[in-house]
C-alpha positions in Angstrom: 166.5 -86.9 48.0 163.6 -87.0 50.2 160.1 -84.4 50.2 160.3 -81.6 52.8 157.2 -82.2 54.8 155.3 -79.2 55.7 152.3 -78.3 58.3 150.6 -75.6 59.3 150.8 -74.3 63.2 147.9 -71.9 63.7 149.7 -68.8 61.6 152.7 -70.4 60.7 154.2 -72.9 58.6 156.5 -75.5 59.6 158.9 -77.3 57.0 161.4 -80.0 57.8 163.3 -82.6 56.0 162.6 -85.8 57.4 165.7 -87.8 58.2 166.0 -91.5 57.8 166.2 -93.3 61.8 168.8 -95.7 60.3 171.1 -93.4 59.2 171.3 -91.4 62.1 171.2 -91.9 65.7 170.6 -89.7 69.1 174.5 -89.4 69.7 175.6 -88.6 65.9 172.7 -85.8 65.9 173.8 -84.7 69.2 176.9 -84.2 68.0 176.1 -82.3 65.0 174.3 -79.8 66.9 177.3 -79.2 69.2 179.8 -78.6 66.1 177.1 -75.9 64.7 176.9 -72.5 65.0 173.6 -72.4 66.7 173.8 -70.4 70.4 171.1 -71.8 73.0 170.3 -68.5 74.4 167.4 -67.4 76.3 165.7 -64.4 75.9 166.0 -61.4 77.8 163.6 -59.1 77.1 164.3 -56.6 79.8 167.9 -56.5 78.2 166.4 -56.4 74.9 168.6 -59.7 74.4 166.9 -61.9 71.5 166.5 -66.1 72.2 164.8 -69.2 73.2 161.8 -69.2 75.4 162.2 -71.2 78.7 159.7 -73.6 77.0 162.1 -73.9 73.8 164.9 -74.5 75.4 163.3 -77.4 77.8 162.1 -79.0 74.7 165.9 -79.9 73.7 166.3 -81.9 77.1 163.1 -83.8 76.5 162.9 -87.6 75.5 
């Protein structure tokens, strides 16, 4: 099993486990994220309604 890799980000730290580019590819990660429980929704604060950031959810649409 690989190292989780870790960096700091001004007061934060970010950890990830690194995946291996020949065992996965854009469409089968793609697809993982659709079957997950994870909800894309974008903050409201005025509605007290807690989510992505405009500039988090434009980073999923990126290449």
């Amino acid at each position: 099993m690989e190292q989780l890799k870790e960096v700091k980000v001004k007061n934060s730290t970010v950890t990830w486990l690194p995946i291996n580019a020949d065992q996965h590819t854009p469409e089968s990660i793609h697809s993982s994220w659709c079957q997950s429980n994870f909800l894309f929704n974008e903050e409201n604060v005025a509605n007290q309604v807690s989510g992505l950031r405009p500039p988090q959810i434009g980073g999923f649409f990126q290449r």
